[in-house]
N, C-alpha and C positions, 0 to 999 in steps of 0.2 A: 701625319700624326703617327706615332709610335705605337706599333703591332707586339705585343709580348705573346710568345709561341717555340717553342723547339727546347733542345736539351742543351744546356752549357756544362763545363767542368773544368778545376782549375786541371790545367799545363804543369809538368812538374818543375816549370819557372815559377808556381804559383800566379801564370795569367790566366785568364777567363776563357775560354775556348769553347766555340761553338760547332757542335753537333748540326751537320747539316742532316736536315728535315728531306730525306730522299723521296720519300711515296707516303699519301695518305688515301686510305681507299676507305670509304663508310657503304657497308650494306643492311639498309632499311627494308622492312617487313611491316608494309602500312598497311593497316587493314580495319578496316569501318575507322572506328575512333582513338585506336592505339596504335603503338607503332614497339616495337624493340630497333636497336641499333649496336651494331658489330662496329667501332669505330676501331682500323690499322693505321700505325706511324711506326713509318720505316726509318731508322736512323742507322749512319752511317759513320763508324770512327775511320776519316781518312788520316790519322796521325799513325807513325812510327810506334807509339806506346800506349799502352793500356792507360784507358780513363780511371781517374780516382771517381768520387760518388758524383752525379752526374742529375741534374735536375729539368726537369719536364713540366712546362707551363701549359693548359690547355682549356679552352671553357669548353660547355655543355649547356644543354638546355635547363633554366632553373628546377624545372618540372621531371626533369629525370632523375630514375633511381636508378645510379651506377651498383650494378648486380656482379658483376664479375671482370676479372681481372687478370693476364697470363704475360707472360714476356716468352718469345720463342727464338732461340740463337738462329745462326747464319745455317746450322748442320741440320734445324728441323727439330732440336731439344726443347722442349716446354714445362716452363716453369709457371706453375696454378698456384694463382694468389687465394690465400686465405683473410674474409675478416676478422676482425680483433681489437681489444680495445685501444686504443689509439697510443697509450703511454706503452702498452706492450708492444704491440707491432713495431712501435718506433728501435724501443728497445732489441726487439728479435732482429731488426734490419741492420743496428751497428753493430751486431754479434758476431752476421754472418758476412760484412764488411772485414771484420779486423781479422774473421778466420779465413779471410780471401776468397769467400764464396758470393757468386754470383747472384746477385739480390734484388728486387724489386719495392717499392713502399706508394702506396696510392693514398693520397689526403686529403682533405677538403679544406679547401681555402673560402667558400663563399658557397652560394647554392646553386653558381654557374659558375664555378672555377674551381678547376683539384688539382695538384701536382703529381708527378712523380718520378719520385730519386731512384736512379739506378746505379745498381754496381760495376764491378768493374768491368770495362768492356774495350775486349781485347784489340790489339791492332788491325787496321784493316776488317774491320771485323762488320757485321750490320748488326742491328736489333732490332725487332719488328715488340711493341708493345701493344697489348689488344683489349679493349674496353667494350663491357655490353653495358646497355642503359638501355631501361625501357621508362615508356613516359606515356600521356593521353595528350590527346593532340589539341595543338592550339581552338579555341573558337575564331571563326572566321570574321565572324561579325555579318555572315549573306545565309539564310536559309537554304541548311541541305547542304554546309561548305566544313571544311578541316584544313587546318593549318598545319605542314610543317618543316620548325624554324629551326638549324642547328647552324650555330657557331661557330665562326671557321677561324677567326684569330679574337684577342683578347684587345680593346680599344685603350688606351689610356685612359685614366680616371682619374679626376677629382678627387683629392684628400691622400690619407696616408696609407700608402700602397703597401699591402700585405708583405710581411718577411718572404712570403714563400716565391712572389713575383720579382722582388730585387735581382737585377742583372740577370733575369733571362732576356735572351736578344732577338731581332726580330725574323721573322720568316725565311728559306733561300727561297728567289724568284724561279728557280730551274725546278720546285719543289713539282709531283707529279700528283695529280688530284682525281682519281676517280670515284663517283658519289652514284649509286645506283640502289635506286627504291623502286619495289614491288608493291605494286597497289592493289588490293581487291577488297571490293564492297559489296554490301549485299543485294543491292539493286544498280541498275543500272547509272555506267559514269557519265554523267554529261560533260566533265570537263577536269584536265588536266594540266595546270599550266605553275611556270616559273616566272614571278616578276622580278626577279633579280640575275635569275642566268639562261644563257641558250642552253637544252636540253635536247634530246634526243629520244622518241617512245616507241618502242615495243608494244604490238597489240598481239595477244595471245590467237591463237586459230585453234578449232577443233581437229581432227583429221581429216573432215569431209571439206578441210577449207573456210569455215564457217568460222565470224571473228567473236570472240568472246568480249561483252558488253559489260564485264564486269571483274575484267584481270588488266592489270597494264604494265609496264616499268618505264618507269623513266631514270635515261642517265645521263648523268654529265661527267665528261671526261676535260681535264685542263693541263695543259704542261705548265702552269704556274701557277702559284697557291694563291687560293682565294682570299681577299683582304675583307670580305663583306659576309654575312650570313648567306648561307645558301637558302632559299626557299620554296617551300611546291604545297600550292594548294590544289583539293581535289572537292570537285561536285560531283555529287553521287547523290541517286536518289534515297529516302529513305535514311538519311544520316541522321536526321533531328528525332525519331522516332523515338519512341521507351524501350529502352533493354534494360535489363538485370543478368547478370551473371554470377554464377556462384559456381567457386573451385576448390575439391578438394585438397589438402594440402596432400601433394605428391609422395613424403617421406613417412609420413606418419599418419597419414587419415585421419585425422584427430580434431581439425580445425575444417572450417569451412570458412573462404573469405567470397565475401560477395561485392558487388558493385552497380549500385543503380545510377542510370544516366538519361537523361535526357532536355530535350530544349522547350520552354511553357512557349503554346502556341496562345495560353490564355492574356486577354487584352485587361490587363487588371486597371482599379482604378487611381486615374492622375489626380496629384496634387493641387488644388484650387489656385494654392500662391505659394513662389518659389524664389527663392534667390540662388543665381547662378556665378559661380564663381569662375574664371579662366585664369592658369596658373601656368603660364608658358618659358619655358629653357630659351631665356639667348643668351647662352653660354658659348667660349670659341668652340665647343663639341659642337655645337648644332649648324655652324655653317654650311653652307650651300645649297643641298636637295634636303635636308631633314629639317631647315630653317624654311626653306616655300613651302614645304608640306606642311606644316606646322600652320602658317600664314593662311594656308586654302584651309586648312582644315578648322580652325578658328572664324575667319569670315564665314565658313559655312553653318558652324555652329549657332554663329549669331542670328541667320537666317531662319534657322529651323526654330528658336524660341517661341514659347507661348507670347502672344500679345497683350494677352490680360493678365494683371497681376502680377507682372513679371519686375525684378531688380535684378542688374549684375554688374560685374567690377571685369579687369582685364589684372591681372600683375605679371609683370616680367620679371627677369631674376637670372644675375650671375653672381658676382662678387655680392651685388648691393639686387636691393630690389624694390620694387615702386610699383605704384598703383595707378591705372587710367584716372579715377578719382577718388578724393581721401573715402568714401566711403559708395555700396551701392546704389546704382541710380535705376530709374524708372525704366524700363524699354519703349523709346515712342520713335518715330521717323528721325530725329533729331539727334538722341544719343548713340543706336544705331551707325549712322551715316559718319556720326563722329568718330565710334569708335571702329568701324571699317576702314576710315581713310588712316587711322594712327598705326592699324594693322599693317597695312600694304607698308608704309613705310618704315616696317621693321628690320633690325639686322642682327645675327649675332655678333653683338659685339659687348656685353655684361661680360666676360674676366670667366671666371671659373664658376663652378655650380653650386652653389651655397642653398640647396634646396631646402634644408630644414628651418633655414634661417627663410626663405620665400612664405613657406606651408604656416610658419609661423607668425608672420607679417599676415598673411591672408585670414586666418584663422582671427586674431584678435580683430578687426575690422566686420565680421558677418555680423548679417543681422541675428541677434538670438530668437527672437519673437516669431520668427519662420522656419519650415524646413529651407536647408542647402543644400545645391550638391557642385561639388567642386572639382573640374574639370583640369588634369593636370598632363601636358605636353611636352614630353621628353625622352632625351636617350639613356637618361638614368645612367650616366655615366661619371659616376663617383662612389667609394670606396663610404661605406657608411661606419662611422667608431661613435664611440661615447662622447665628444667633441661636437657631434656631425649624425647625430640621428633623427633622420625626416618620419619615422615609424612610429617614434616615441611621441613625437609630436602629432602625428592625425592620432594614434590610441587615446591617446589624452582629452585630444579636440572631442572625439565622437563621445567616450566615456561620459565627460562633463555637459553634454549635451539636454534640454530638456525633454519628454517624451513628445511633447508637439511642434520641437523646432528641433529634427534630428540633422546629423550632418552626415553626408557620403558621398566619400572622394571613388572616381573614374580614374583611370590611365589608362594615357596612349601614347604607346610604347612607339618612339619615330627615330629611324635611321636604318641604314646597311649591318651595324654591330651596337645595337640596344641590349642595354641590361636587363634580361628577363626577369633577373630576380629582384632587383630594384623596384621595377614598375610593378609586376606581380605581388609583392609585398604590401608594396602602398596601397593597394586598393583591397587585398583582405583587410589591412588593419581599417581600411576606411569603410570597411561593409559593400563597395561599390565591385567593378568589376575590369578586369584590363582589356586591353586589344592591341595588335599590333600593326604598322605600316610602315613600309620602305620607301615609298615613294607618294607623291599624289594623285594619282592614277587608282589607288588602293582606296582610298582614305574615304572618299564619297557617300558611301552605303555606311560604313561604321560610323561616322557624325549622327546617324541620325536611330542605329544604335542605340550609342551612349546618351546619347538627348531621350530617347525614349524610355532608357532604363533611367533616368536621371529625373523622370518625370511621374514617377510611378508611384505606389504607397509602400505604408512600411509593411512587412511581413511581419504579424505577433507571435507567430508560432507554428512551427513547421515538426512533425511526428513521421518515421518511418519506423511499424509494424514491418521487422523482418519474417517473420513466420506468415504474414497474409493474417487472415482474418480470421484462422484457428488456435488455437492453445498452443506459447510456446513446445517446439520438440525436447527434448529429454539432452544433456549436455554431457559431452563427455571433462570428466573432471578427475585429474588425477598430476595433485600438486606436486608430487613426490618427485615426480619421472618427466613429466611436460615439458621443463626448459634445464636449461644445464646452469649448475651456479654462475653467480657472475665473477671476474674478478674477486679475490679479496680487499683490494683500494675502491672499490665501488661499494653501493648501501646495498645489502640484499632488500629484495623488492617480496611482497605478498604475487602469489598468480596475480594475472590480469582478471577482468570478469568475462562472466562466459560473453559477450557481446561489446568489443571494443567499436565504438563509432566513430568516424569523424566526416567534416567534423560533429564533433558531441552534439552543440545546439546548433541548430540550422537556425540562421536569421537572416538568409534571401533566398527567393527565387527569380531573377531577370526574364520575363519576357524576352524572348527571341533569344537568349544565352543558354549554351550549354552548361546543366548543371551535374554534378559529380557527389556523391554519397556514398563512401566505401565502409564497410564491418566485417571486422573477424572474431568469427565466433565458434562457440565450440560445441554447436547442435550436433545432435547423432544424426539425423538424417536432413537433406538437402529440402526446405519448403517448397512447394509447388508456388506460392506468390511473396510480391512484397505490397506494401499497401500504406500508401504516403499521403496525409492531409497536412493541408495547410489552412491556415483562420489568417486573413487578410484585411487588414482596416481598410474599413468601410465598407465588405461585406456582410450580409447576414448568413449567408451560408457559408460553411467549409470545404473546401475545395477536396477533392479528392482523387489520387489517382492510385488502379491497380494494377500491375506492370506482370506477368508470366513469369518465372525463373528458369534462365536455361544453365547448365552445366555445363563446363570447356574443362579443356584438358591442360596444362602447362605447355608454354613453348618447350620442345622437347627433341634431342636426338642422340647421336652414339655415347656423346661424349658431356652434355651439357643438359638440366631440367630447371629450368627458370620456373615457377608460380606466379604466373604473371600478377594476376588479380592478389594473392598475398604479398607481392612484392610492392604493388602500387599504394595498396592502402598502410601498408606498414612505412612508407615513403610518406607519405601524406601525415599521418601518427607522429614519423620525426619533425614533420616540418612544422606541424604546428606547437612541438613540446619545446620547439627549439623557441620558437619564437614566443614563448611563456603565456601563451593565452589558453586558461585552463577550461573558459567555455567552450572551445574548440577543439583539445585535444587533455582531461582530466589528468592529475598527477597518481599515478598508482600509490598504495601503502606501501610504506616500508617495514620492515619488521621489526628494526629498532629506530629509536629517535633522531629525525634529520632534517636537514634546512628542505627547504622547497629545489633549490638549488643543485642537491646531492640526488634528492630524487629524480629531479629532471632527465640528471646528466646517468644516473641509473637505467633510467625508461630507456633514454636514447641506444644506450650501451645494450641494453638486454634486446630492442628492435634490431639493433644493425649486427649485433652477434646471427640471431636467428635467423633473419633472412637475408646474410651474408651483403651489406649494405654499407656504401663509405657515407658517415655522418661525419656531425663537429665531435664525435666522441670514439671515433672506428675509425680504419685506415685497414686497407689491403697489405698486406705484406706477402712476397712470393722468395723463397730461399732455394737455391740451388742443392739438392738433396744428395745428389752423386746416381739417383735413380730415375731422372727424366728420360723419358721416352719420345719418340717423333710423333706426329700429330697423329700421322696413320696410324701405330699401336694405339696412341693416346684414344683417337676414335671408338677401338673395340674396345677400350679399358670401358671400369667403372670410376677408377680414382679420383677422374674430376669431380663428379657427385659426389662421391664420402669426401674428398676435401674439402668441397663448401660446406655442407652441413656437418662434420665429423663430429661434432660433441652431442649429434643426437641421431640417433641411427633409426635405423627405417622399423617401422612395425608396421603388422598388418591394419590394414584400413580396416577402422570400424563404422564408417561413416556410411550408410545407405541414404537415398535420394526417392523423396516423396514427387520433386520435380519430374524424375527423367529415369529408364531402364535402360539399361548399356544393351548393346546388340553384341556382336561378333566382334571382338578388337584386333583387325585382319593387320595390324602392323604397330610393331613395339616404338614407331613415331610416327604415332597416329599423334595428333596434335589440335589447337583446338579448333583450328578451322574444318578438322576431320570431324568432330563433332555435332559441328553446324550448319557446314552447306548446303544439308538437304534435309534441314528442320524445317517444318512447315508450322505456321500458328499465326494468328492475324493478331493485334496491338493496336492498342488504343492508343492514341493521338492524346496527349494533354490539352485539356481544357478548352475544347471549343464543344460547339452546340448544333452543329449546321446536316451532316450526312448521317442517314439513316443506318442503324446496326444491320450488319449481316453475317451470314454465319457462312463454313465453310466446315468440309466433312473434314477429318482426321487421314490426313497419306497415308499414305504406304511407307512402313518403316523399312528402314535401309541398314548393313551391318556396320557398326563400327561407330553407331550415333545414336544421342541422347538426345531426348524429345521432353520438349516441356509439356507436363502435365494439367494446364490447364490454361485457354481463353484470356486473353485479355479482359477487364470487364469493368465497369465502372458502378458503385453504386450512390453516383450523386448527377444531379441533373446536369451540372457543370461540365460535365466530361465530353470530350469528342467521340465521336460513334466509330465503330471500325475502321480499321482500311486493311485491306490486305495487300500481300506483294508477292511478284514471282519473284522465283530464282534461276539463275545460269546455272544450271548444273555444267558446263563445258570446262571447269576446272576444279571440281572437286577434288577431298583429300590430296593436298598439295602444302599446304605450312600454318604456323597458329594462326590465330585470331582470337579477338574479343567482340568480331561481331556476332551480332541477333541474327542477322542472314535470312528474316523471313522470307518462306514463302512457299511456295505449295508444288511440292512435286506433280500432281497431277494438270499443272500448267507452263511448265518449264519448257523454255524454246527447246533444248535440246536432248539427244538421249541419255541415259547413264554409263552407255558403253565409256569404258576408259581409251581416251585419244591416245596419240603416240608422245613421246616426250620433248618437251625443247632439249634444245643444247643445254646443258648446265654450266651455269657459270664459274669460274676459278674459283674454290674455299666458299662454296655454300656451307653453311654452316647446320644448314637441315635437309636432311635427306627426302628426297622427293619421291612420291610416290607419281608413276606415270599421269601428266596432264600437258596440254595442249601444246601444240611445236608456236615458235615465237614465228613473226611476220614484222621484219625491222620499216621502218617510219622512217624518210628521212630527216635528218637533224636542220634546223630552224629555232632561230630565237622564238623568246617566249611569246614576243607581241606579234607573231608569225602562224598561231597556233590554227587559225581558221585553214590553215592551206599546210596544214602538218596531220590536224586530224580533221580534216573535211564533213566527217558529221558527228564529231563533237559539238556540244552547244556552246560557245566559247564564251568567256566574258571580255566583252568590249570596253573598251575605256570611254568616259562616258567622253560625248563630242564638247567641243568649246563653246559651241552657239548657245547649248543645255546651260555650260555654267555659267555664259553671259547674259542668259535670258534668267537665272535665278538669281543673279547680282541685282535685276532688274526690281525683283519682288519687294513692295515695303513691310515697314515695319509689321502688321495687321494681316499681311498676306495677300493683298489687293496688288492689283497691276495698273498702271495709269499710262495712256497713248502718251508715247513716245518716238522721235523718229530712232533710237536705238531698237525701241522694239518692233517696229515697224520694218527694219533691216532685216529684219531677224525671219517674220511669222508673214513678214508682205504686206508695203501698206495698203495693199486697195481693201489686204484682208480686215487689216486693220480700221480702215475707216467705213465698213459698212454698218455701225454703231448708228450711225442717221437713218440707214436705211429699213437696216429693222427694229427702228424705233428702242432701242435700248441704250440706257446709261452709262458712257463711254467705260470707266471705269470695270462696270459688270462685264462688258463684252473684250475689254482687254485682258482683264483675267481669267474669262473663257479659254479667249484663245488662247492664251499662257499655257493655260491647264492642259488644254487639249494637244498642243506643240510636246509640253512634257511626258504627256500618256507614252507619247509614242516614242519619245528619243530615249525613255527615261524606264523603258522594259527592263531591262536586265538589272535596275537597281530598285526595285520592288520596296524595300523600306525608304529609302529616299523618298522615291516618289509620292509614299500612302503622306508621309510627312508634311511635303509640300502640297500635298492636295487637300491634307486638313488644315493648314495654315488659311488657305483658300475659302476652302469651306467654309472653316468657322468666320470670315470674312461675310460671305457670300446669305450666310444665316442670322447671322448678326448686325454689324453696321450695314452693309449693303441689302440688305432685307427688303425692304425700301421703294430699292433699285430696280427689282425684277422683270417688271411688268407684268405681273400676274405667270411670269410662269418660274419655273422649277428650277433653280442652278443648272443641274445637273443634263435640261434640255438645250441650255444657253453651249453647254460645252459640246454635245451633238452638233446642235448647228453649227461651231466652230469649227469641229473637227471636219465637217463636209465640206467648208468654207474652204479649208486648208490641202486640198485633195488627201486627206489619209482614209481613202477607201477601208 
C-alpha cells in the first residue's frame, strides 16, 4: 500500500522531484498523562539547483496541538514560524517566495495531517524542519496504563484525497529514524513496553548507584523508516488517580487555565436490556493482522455479552454492506455459535470503506424501543467530505434518539497506521469512547472495556465548581487590551467569558476510562479545589468528587515557553468549534451581525492566533528575515518568545494562588515537573466506598515548589476514602510535567541531595538541571521485556489455552464437560463432578473459573467479566445446582483440585 511522506518539487523540466527524507529524530517528554514532542525531518536537496516551493506531507496524532514551528539551514540559521490567519500566512509565504526569500508555511489538512511548503532550497543543501506538539496521552484501556501512539507515514485512504496530499511520494528506505522518549511518573513504573517496535531502556541511577523507580527512556534507533506507528505504553502506578492542574498564563498572568483528569473507579449502574450492534471494516485496508484482530476481538466481544435480555446484529462493510440478519436477534447458544463460526470465516475482501453508508445501514435497522450501543471496528482509513460523512450520520442517529432508547457508538481504532482522527471523532459524536490496538495480543483487556462502558447508564448531568466549594474568585477583565484585533476579513468577536469550558456540557463519564475537563479563566487568584458532581440514572444520590489544585509551570527553556495546560484546552476549544457542536464547545458574540459560520471560523482564528496554534483557520508561516541567528545565539535570545506571541506582549502577573505559595525559584527553567516532584498531598480515588480515610502531616516545603493548599476530601458517601503515595525524589527538578506527583517527602526512598548528571543527549531542548547518571539496558524486542527489565512487572500476552478455554464458555456463562476442556484443566480434574457429588456443569465452570483466576492475572477487567458472566450463571439458572453450598466455595475446591497452591 501507498505511504504519502517526504517533500516533492517541480524540477525546472517541470518534473516532480523527490526530496529525500535523510533523518527523522522525535524527542518525547512523557510524563504521568501528557507528553510534548520536538519532531526533526532532515531533508536533503541532492540536485545541482535550487528547489522552487517544495511540499511536506506528514500526520501526527489527532489529539495534538502543533504549538510551534522553525526550519534551520545547513549553517545553523533558524527561521521561527509565526501563527496567523490562514488566508494571510498563505499570502505572507508567496511574498517572500517571489522576493526569493527563504520560507516556510505549516497547514492543516485534517486533525492528523498538516503540510508544509518550503522555499527555496539551495543546491546540495539540507533543511532540517522542526515541529513541537503537545497532546494527553492515549487511554490504555488497563488500569494505571498511558498510551503513546505517533504516526510515522500517512496510509492510503478511501475517498477524495486532499489537494494538499496530491503527488507527495512515498518514504527513502535508507531514511534514518531515531525515536527517544523520557518517561517519568509520579509513582512507581511497573512496566515499559513497545508492541510494535524493538526498543532499548535506559534506567536512571542516583549517585550512590541506586536505580530510580520512576524515571526511564526508551529508544529506538532505525536505519529505515518506519511504515507503521510507533508505540509505547507505560504502567505506572498511581496514573488513574484525580489530579487538577491549573497554570498561570506565562506572558501575561491574566488567565488561569486549568485541567481536571481522572479515571471513575465507580461501578455505576447497568442497563437491564440492550441491543448490541458490531460494525466491522472488511475493507482491502484491513487485511492481514488488523483483519484477525478485528475477528478475535469481535468473537470476544460476543463472549463477554449479558445473557439476559440481550439483542444484537454483526454488519460488515466495504464498497457495499450487509447484515448477519435483516434485523437484531436474541443471544442464546444458538445465535451465538452461529454467529461465531461466520466470524472466523471472515476476510477483507468488501472493496473500499463506504463507512458512512455501513453507520447508515446499521443505524436504520436498531431497535428504537431500547437503549444501543454500537460497536465499530476499524482503521478509519478514509478521507471524510460532504459525499462521505460517517459523523454527520451517528450526530443525527444519537440527536433523533428517544430519552429511553438512547444510542452510543464505541471505536476501536485497529492496525499498524489507524486514523486517530477518524475513530476519535466517531465516538465523540456517538457520546461513546475510543481505543486503540495494533495487534491481537493488545486487544483482550479492551473488549471488555468497551463492553463495560457499553453497558452502563446514561449520565443526566455532570457539574464542575472550578473555585471548590467557595464564592467564585474576583476576574481579571479588561476587554480593551486582553486579545489583539482579529484580522479585518474575520467577524470581530465580544471577549470570551471569564470561564471558558470544554467541553461545555459534560454528558459522560466511562468507568475505567480516562476522563479529561479543561477551563480557562480569568480568576485573580489560583482556587485551592475543584469540585465535580455528577446525577446518574438510576441513582438517588449524586455523585461527587473533590480533587486538590496544584499549580505547574509551562514547559520552559532559553529559547522556547510552551503553556501547556492553556495550549491543550485551547486545542480541545478548536476541536470541538470545529466540529460545530455548540454543546461542547458555545459560539462566542460577535459584535456585529453574522452567520454561525463566520463566528465559528472567528473563534477558531482568535484561539490559534493567541496560543500560537495550526487550525482549519491558522497556518505557521516562517520568512527568512536577513536576521537569523544560530540556535546557540537563538538559545540566549528572547526572540523566539516575542515571535510566538508578538501581538500581545508580556505584563506583570496579576494572578495570585489560593492553591499554592512559590518558594525560592533557584532556576529561570525551573519547569513544571520542578514544581511537583516533591509535592506531597494524598487524593481521593473516584468513587469507591471500601478504605478507611486517613490523614497525613503537611512536608517540609522544598525551594522552587508549589504545594497544594488543601486535602483531597469527599463530601458524599460515594466517594473512595484516601490513598496516599510516595515519591522518588532521585530525579527531581529535571524537565515539565503535568503530573500530580503525589507523595510525601517524609517517606521518600531517597535523599534530596542532587546526584550527578547523565550524559546529555544531542539538541535537548531543556536544560537540565543536575539529576541522575543513566545505566544503559540492553536492547531486546518488545516481547523480550521480562529479560530486558527483570523486575519490571511486565504484561504478558495472554496464553492460547486461556482463549481456547473462553471459546469454550456458553452463551449464559456456564461451562459444560467436555473432552476440549478436559485437555485443557485435566480430565481426571474434570470428572471428579461424581465424586463430590456436584452437578457436572456447576463443577466445570468452577473449574473454568478457577483455571482463569490464575492465567488471566494481568488482564484484571477481562477476567472480573468472565467471572460475572459466571456468576450470574452460577446465581441464577444453575442456582439449583449447588448442593447447598456457595459458588464461590465450588471454585476453592477447584482451584486445589487444579494444584494452583
Amino acid at each position: 500500500m501507498s505511504r504519502y511522506a517526504g517533500i516533492i518539487h517541480h524540477s525546472p523540466d517541470n518534473t516532480l522531484v523527490h526530496l529525500p527524507l535523510q533523518e527523522v529524530n522525535v524527542r518525547v517528554w512523557m510524563v504521568d498523562v501528557s507528553a510534548r514532542v520536538v519532531l526533526s525531518q532532515v531533508f536533503e536537496n541532492v540536485s545541482e539547483t535550487p528547489t522552487s516551493r517544495a511540499k511536506y506531507v506528514f500526520p501526527l496524532p489527532a489529539s495534538a496541538a502543533t504549538c510551534a514551528f522553525e526550519l534551520e539551514h545547513a549553517d545553523g540559521r533558524v527561521i521561527v514560524g509565526v501563527a496567523k490567519e490562514k488566508s494571510e500566512a498563505a499570502e505572507t509565504f508567496q511574498s517572500a517566495l517571489d522576493a526569493g526569500k527563504t520560507a516556510g508555511l505549516v497547514e492543516w489538512v485534517t486533525d492528523d495531517l498538516f503540510t508544509i511548503s518550503i522555499g527555496s532550497i539551495p543546491a546540495r543543501q539540507k533543511v532540517t524542519a522542526r515541529l513541537t506538539f503537545v497532546l494527553d496521552l492515549l487511554d490504555e484501556g488497563r488500569p494505571d496504563h498511558v498510551r503513546l501512539q505517533l504516526p510515522m507515514a500517512v496510509a492510503e485512504r478511501y475517498g477524495e484525497t486532499p489537494q494538499a496530499m496530491i503527488d507527495a511520494s512515498t518514504t527513502n528506505e535508507r531514511t534514518r529514524v531515531q525515536i527517544t522518549v523520557d518517561v517519568q511518573t509520579s509513582d512507581t513504573i511497573q512496566d515499559i513496553r513497545s508492541p510494535t517496535h524493538p526498543i532499548s531502556l535506559l534506567r536512571y541511577k542516583t549517585r550512590e548507584g541506586r536505580k530510580s523507580e520512576r524515571r526511564m527512556s526508551a529508544i529506538l534507533t532505525s536505519t529505515t523508516f518506519l511504515d507503521q506507528d510507533f508505540v509505547l505504553t507505560v504502567h505506572a502506578l498511581g496514573l488513574d488517580k484525580p489530579r487538577c492542574f491549573a497554570e498561570v498564563d506565562p506572558q501575561r498572568g491574566d488567565t488561569i487555565a486549568m485541567q481536571l483528569s481522572f479515571v471513575s473507579k465507580f461501578k455505576m449502574p447497568r442497563v437491564p436490556s440492550q441491543e448490541y450492534m458490531f460494525v466491522i471494516d472488511r475493507s482491502g485496508s484491513m487485511d492481514g493482522n488488523p483483519m484477525d484482530t478485528a475477528k478475535c476481538t469481535l468473537e470476544m466481544l460476543l463472549h463477554l455479552l449479558p445473557d439476559s435480555q440481550t439483542t444484537f446484529n454483526i454488519f460488515s462493510f466495504g464498497n457495499e454492506v450487509d447484515g448477519m440478519w435483516g434485523s437484531s436477534v436474541p443471544l442464546n447458544e444458538a445465535t451465538m455459535r452461529h454467529a461465531i463460526s461466520n466470524i472466523q470465516t471472515m476476510k477483507a475482501n468488501y472493496g473500499g470503506t463506504e463507512i458512512a453508508k455501513a453507520l447508515q445501514f446499521a443505524v436504520v435497522s436498531r431497535n428504537r424501543d431500547r437503549p444501543t450501543a454500537m460497536f465499530v471496528l476499524t482503521d478509519g482509513d478514509i478521507h471524510a467530505s460532504a459525499a462521505l460523512d460517517p459523523f454527520t450520520v451517528v450526530s443525527n442517529a444519537v440527536k433523533n434518539c428517544k430519552p429511553d432508547a438512547q444510542l452510543r457508538v464505541y471505536t476501536l481504532g485497529i492496525g499498524e497506521h489507524v486514523s486517530s482522527a477518524m475513530c476519535e471523532r466517531l465516538a465523540r459524536e456517538g457520546g461513546g469512547t475510543c481505543l486503540f490496538a495494533v495487534q491481537a495480543e493488545d486487544i483482550t483487556g479492551k473488549c471488555a472495556q468497551l463492553l463495560n462502558a457499553g453497558r452502563t447508564r446514561e449520565i443526566e448531568s455532570v457539574t464542575v465548581d472550578w473555585h471548590g466549594s467557595g464564592n467564585p474568585p474576583a476576574v481579571n477583565f479588561s476587554p480593551s487590551s486582553r486579545h489583539h484585533p482579529l484580522p479585518p476579513s474575520i467577524v470581530q468577536l465580544e471577549p470570551p467569558p471569564p470561564i471558558q469550558q470544554v467541553p461545555h456540557v459534560i454528558t459522560k463519564i466511562i468507568p475505567g476510562m480516562r476522563f479529561n475537563v479543561f477551563a480557562i479563566t480569568t480568576f485573580r487568584s489560583v482556587p485551592s479545589e475543584v469540585r465535580l458532581r455528577a446525577k446518574v440514572d438510576g441513582l438517588a444520590e449524586d455523585l461527587e468528587l473533590v480533587v486538590p489544585v496544584t499549580v505547574v509551570k509551562p514547559f520552559k527553556d532559553d529559547w522556547t515557553s510552551i503553556p501547556l495546560v492553556h495550549t491543550l484546552a485551547a486545542r480541545e476549544l478548536i476541536k470541538h468549534l470545529a466540529e460545530g457542536r455548540t454543546s461542547a464547545a458555545p459560539l462566542p458574540k460577535p459584535t456585529v451581525p453574522a452567520t454561525d459560520e463566520e463566528v465559528r471560523k472567528a473563534a477558531i482564528v482568535r484561539l490559534g492566533l493567541e496560543y500560537q496554534l495550526v487550525s482549519q483557520h491558522t497556518s505557521f508561516v516562517a520568512i527568512e528575515s536577513g536576521r537569523e541567528t544560530t540556535r546557540s545565539r537563538l538559545r540566549r535570545s528572547k526572540s523566539w518568545q516575542r515571535s510566538r506571541r508578538q501581538h500581545n506582549p508580556p505584563s506583570t502577573p496579576v494572578v495570585t494562588s489560593d492553591a499554592a505559595t512559590p518558594g525560592t525559584d533557584t532556576s529561570t527553567v525551573q519547569t513544571i515537573l520542578d514544581s511537583l516532584s516533591q509535592l506531597a498531598y494524598a487524593v481521593f480515588s473516584f468513587f469507591s466506598s471500601d478504605a478507611p480515610s486517613t490523614t497525613r502531616g503537611r512536608p517540609r516545603r522544598l525551594p522552587g515548589t508549589y504545594y497544594s493548599a488543601a486535602p483531597s476530601r469527599s463530601g458524599s458517601p460515594s466517594i473512595l476514602s484516601e490513598h496516599t503515595f510516595q515519591h522518588d525524589n532521585s530525579s527531581t527538578d529535571t524537565f515539565s510535567t503535568l503530573s500530580s506527583l503525589e507523595g510525601s517527602s517524609t517517606s521518600s526512598r531517597w535523599s534530596y541531595s542532587r546526584p550527578s548528571s547523565p550524559v546529555r543527549p544531542r539538541e535537548d531542548p531543556i536544560e537540565r538541571i543536575p539529576s541522575p547518571v543513566l545505566g544503559r539496558i540492553p536492547s531486546a524486542p518488545a516481547f523480550q521485556a521480562q529479560a530486558v527489565l527483570p523486575r519490571l512487572r511486565t504484561h504478558s500476552p495472554i496464553p492460547k489455552e486461556a482463549y481456547t478455554l473462553i471459546s469454550l464458555q456458553s452463551y449464559d456463562g456456564s461451562f459444560t464437560p467436555s473432552p476440549q476442556l478436559g485437555q485443557l484443566v485435566g480430565i481426571e480434574t474434570l470428572g471428579k463432578a461424581a465424586e463430590l457429588q456436584v452437578d457436572g456443569n456447576i463443577w466445570a465452570t468452577a473449574v473454568a473459573v478457577a483455571y482463569l483466576k490464575h492465567h488471566l492475572v494481568a488482564e484484571p477487567d477481562l477476567l472480573d467479566a468472565l467471572m460475572n458472566k459466571a456468576l450470574e450463571y452460577a446465581e441464577g439458572r444453575g442456582a439449583s445446582l449447588l448442593s447447598g453450598r456457595d459458588f464461590s466455595a465450588w471454585v476453592e475446591t477447584a482451584r486445589q483440585h487444579l494444584g494452583q497452591g
